[in-house]
C-alpha positions as CSV (number, residue, x, y, z in Angstrom):
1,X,-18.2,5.4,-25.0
2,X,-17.7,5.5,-21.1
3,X,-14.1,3.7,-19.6
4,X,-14.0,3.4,-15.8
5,X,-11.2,3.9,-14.2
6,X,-9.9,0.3,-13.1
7,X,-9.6,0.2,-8.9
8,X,-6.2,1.0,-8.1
9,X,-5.1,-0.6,-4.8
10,X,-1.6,0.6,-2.8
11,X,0.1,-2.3,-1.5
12,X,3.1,-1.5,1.0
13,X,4.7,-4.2,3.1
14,X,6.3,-2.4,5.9
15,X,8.7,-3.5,8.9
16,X,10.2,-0.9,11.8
17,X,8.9,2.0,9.5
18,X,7.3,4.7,11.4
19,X,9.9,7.4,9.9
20,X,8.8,7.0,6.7
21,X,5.5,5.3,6.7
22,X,3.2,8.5,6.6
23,X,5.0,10.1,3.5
24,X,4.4,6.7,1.6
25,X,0.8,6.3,2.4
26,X,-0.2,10.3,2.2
27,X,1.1,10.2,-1.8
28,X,-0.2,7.0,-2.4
29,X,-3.8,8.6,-1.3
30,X,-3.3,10.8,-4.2
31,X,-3.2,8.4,-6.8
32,X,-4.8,5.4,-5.6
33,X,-8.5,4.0,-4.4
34,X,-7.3,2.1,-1.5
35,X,-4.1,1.4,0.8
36,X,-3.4,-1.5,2.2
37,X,-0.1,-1.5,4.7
38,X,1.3,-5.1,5.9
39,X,2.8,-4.5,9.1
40,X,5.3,-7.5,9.3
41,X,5.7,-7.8,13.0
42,X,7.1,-4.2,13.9
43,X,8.3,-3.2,17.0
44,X,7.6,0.1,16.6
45,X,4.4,2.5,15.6
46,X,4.4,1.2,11.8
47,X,0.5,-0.2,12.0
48,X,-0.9,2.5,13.7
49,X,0.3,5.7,12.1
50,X,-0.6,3.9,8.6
51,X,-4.6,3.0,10.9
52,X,-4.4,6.5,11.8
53,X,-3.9,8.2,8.0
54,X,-6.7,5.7,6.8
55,X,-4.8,3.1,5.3
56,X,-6.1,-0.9,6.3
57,X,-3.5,-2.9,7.8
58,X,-2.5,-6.3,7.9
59,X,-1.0,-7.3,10.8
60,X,1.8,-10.3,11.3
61,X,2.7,-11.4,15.0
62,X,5.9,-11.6,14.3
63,X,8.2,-10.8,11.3
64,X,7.8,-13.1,8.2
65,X,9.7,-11.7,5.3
66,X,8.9,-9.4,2.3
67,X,7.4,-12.5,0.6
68,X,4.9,-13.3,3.4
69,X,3.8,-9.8,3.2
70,X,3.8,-9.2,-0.3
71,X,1.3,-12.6,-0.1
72,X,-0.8,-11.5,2.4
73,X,-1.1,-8.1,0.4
74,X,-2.3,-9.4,-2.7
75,X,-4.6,-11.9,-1.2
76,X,-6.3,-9.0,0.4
77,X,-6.3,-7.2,-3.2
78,X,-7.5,-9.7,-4.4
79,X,-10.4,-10.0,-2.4
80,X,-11.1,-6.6,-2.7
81,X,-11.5,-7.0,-7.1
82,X,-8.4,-4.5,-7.3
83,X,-8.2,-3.7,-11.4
84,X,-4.8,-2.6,-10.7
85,X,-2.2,-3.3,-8.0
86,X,0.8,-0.8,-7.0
87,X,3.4,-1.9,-5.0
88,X,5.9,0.5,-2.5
89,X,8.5,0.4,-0.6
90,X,7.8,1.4,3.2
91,X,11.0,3.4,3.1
92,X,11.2,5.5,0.4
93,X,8.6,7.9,-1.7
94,X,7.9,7.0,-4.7
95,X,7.0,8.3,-7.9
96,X,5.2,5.3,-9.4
97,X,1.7,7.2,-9.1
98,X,2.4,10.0,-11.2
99,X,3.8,7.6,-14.3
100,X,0.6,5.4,-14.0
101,X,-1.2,8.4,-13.5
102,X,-0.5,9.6,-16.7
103,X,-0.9,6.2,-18.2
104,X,-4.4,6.0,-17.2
105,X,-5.5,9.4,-18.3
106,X,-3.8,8.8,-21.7
C-alpha cells in the first residue's frame, strides 16, 4: 500500500523584510513543495529577493495587515489543492518543517 506525500505549501506574509526574508524561504525549500510570499506593500526589496530564490509572490499595493495577507495566502493555497498548509513568520526562522517533517515520515 502506496501513501503520497500530501502537497505541502509555505505560506509567509511578509512586510519591510528583506533582512530576513531569504533565510525563511531558503529552509522552507527544504521541507515544503511550494512557497508562496505575500508582500504586503513593502517599501523595501521584500518581493523580489523572495522572486529571485523561487518563491511566488503576492503582491499588495499598499500595506493591508497580517489578516489580508494571511487571506490572500490561503486563497492562493487553495487554488493550488495544497494537502497541507505551513504558515511563517517573515522575521524569524523557524523550525516548524523539521517537526512536520518527522510527522510525515512517521
Amino acid at each position: 500500500m502506496s501513501v503520497n506525500k500530501p502537497f505541502i505549501i509555505a505560506c509567509i506574509p511578509a512586510y519591510n523584510e528583506e533582512a530576513t526574508i531569504a533565510k525563511v524561504i531558503i529552509q522552507a525549500k527544504k521541507y515544503a513543495d511550494k512557497v508562496i510570499v505575500c508582500d504586503d506593500g513593502s517599501s523595501d526589496y521584500t518581493g523580489e529577493i523572495a522572486e529571485r530564490l523561487g518563491a511566488e509572490v503576492i503582491r499588495h499595493e499598499r500595506n493591508m495587515g497580517k489578516g489580508a495577507a494571511f487571506r490572500s495566502l490561503f486563497k492562493r493555497a487553495r487554488e493550488l489543492e495544497a494537502g497541507i498548509i505551513v504558515t511563517l513568520d517573515a522575521g524569524k526562522i523557524v523550525k516548524a518543517f523539521q517537526f512536520l517533517n518527522r510527522v510525515l515520515e512517521s
